[in-house]
C-alpha positions as CSV (number, residue, x, y, z in Angstrom):
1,X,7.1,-16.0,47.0
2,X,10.0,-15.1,44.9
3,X,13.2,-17.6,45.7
4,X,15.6,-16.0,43.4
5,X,18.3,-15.3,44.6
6,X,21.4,-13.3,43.4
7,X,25.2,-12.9,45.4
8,X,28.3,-11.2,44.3
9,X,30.9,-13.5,45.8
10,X,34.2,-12.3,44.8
11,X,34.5,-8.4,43.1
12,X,38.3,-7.6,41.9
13,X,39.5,-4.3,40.0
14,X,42.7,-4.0,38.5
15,X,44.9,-1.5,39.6
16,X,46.7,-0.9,36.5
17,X,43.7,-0.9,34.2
18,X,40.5,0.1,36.7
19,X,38.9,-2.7,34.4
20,X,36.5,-5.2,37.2
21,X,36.0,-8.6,37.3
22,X,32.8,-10.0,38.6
23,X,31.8,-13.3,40.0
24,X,27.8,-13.9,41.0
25,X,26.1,-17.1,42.5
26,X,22.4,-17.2,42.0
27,X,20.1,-19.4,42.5
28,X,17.3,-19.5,39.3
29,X,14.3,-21.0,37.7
30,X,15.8,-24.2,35.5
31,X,14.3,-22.2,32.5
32,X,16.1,-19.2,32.5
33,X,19.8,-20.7,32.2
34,X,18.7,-20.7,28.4
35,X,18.8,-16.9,28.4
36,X,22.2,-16.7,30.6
37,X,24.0,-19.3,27.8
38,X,23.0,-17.0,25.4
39,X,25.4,-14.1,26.5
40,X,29.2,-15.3,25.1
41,X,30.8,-12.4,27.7
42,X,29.4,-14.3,30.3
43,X,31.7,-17.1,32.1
44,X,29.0,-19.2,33.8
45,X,28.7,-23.3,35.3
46,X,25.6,-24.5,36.6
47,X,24.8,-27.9,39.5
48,X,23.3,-30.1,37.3
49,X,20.2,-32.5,37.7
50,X,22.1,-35.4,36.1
51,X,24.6,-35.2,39.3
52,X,22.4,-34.6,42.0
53,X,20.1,-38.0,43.7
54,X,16.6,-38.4,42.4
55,X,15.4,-37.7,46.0
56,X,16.8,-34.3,46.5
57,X,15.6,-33.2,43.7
58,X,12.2,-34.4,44.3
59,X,12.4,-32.8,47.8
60,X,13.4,-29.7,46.6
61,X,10.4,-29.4,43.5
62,X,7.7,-31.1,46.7
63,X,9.0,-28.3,49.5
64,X,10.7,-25.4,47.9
65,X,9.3,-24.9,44.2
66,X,10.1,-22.5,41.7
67,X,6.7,-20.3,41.4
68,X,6.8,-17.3,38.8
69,X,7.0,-13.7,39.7
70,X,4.3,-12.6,37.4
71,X,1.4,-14.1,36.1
72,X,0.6,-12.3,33.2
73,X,-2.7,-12.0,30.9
74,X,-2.9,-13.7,27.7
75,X,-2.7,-11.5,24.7
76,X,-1.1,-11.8,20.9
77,X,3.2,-11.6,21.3
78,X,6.0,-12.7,23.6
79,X,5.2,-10.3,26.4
80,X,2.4,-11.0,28.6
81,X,-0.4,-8.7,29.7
82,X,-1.3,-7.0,32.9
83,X,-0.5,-9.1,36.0
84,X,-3.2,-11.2,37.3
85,X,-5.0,-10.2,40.8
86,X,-7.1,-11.3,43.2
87,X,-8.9,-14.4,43.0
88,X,-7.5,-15.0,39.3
89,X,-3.8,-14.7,40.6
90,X,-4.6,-17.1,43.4
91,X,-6.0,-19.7,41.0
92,X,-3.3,-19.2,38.5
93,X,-0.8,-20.3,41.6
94,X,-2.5,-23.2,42.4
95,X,-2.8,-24.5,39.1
96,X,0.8,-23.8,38.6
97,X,2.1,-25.8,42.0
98,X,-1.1,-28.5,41.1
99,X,0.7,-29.4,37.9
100,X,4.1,-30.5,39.5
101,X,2.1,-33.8,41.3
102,X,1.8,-35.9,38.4
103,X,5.7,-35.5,37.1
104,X,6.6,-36.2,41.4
105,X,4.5,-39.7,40.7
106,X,6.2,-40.6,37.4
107,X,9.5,-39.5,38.8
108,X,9.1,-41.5,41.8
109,X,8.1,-44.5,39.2
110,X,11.4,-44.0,37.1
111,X,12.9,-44.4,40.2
112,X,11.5,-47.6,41.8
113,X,11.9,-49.2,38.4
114,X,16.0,-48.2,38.1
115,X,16.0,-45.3,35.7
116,X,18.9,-43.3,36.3
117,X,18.8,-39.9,37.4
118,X,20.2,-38.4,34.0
119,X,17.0,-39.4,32.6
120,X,13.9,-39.0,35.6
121,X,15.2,-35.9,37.1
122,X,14.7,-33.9,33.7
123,X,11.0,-34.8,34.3
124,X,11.0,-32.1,37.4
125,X,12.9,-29.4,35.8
126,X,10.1,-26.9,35.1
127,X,9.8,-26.4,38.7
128,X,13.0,-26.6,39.9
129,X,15.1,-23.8,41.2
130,X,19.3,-24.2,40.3
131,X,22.3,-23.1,41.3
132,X,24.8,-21.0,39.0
133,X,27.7,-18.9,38.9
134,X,28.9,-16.3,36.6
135,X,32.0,-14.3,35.8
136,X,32.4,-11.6,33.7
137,X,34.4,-8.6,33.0
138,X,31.6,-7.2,30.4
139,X,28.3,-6.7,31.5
140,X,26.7,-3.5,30.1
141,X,24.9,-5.8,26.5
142,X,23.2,-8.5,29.0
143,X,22.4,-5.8,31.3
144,X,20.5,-3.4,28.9
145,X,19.1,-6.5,27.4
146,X,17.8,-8.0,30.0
147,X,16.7,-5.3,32.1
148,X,14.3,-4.4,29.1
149,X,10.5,-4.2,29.6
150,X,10.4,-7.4,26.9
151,X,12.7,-9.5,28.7
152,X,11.0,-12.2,30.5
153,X,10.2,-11.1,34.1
154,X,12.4,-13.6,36.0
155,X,15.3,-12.6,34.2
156,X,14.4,-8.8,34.2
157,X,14.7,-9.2,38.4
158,X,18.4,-11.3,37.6
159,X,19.2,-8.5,35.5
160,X,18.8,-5.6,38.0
161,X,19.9,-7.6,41.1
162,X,23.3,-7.8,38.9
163,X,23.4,-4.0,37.9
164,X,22.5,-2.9,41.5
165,X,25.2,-5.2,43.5
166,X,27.9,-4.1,40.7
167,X,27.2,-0.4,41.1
168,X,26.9,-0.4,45.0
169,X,29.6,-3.1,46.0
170,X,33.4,-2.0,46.5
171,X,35.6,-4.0,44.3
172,X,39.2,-5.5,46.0
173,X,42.1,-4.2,44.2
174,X,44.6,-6.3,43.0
175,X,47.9,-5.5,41.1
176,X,49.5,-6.7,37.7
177,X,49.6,-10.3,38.2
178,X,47.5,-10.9,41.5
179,X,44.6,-13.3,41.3
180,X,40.6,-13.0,41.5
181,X,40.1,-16.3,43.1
182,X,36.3,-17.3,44.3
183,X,35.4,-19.4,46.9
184,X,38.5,-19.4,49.3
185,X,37.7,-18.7,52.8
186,X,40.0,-17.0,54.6
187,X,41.8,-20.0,56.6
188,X,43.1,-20.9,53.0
189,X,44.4,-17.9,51.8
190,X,47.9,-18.3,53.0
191,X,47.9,-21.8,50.5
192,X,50.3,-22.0,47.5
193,X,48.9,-20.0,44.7
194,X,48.0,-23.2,42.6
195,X,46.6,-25.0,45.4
196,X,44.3,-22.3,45.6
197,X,43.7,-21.9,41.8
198,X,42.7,-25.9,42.0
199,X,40.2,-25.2,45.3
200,X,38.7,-22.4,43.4
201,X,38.3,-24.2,40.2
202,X,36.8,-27.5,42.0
203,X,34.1,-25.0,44.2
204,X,33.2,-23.4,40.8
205,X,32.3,-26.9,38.9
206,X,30.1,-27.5,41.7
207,X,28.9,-24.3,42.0
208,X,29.2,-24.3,46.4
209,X,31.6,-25.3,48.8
210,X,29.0,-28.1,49.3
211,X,29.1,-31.5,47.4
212,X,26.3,-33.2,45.5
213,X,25.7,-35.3,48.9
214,X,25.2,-31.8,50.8
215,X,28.8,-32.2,53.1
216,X,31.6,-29.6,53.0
217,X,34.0,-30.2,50.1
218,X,37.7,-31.0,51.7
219,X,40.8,-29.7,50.3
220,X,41.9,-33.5,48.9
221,X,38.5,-33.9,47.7
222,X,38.6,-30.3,45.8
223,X,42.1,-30.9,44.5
224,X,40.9,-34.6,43.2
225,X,37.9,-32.9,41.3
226,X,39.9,-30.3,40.0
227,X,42.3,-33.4,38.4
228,X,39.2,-34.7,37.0
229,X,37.9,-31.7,35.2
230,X,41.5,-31.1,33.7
231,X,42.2,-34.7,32.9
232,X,38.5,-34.8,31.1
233,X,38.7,-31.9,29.3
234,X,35.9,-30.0,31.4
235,X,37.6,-26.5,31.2
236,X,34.3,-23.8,31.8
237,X,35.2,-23.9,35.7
238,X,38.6,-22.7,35.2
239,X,37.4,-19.5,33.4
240,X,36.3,-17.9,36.8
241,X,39.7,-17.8,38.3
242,X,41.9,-15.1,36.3
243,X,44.9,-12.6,36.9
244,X,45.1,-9.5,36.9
245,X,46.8,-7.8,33.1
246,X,48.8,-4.8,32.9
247,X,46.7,-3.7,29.4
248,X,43.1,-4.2,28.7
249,X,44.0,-6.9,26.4
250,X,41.3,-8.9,25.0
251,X,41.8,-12.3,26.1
252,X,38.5,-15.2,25.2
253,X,35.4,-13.4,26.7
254,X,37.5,-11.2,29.3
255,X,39.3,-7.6,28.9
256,X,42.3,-6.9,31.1
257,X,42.6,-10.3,33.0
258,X,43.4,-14.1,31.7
259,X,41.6,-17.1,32.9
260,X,43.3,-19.9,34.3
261,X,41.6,-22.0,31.8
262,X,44.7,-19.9,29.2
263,X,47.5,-21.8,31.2
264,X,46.6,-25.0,30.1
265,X,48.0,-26.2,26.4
266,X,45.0,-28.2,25.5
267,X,42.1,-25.8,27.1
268,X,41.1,-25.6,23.4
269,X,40.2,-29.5,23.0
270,X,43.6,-29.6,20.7
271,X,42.4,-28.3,17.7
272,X,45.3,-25.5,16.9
273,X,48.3,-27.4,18.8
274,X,51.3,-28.0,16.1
């Protein structure tokens, strides 16, 4: 069964430009967020296994595994053959979900003996289904890319999800200034714009409104995370929240809007300050 899953969560056009702003949450195989970091117009964050407990992640690979969409026949190349069928599909399944019980032994043995969950949850990863979002204001490369009959078939289905929801969805408009802020409900959009910026930018670094202990983020505790990510120099989640230009100026990876990562002096690590 195919547990991919992909949301638009927050679509914003400019009215001075027309240019759009996009922000997806998907849930993917642990292997394909190599192809995603590949594409530099791409604004994305990810949950990862080093912050979430040993057992949920065990629960999740025992209960709700990643299983590919297409089991393909061996031949010379990158790009598989005909898709199994039949009995040969059904075997190829098995053996796929068969090989996750040894790793879920070792991993519970990391685990008894202390190791932390940096280190034993990586051993779970191939089956393991994550969390991600992306924002982007450029999206025509990645999609004729990975739409193509080469690319590999989990990301080929990411790929056309995308196109379809940004062809078929109705964009907010926003004017010269206004923000495209993900993630605020609407009890929290009469906050102070920078309140809001901080929520937003908290919710993105986890990827949810949820926390890694699977309660409902607060306000204080999204505006202490957000002070943590600034203060450490952990700027990607900022990137998703941006405001609205009057040109289509070229600003990092978008056209026509700025991140809120820009308003920050040393969102480049301090390289270029005088």
């Amino acid at each position: 069964m195919n547990k991919i899953e992909v949301k638009i969560i927050k679509y914003s056009e400019s009215y001075a430009t027309k240019k759009r702003i996009a922000t997806f949450t998907l849930k993917i195989p642990k292997f394909i967020w190599g192809h995603i970091i590949s594409h530099r117009t791409l604004s994305r964050n990810s949950a990862s296994s080093r912050a979430i407990p040993a057992k949920r992640i065990r629960r999740e690979v025992l209960y709700n595994p990643f299983i590919p969409i297409y089991f393909g026949e061996n031949k010379a190349g990158m790009v598989s053959g005909k898709q199994f069928s039949g009995l040969k599909l059904q075997l190829a399944k098995e053996i796929w979900l068969l090989s996750r019980y040894i790793p879920i032994f070792l991993h519970i043995l990391g685990e008894k003996i202390g190791m932390h969950k940096e280190v034993v949850n990586r051993m779970l990863e191939p089956w393991l289904l994550v969390d991600i979002i992306i924002t982007a204001t450029e999206w025509k490369n990645f999609i004729s890319l990975r739409k193509n009959v080469a690319a590999q078939p989990e990301m080929r289905y990411i790929a056309e999800k995308i196109d379809l929801l940004l062809n078929k969805s109705t964009p907010t408009i926003l004017n010269t200034g206004e923000w495209h802020l993900p993630f605020i409900l609407e009890n929290e959009k009469d906050f102070d714009l920078e309140t809001k910026k901080k929520i937003c930018s908290a919710r993105c670094a986890r990827v949810s409104y949820s926390l890694f202990d699977g309660n409902i983020s607060d306000i204080a505790a999204d505006l202490r995370l957000c002070e943590k990510l600034s203060s450490y120099g952990h700027w990607s989640p900022f990137e998703h929240i941006a405001q609205s230009l009057a040109e289509k100026e070229r600003i990092a990876n978008f056209v026509g809007w700025k991140q809120y990562r820009k308003e920050f002096e040393l969102e480049n690590g301090g390289d270029y300050v005088d």
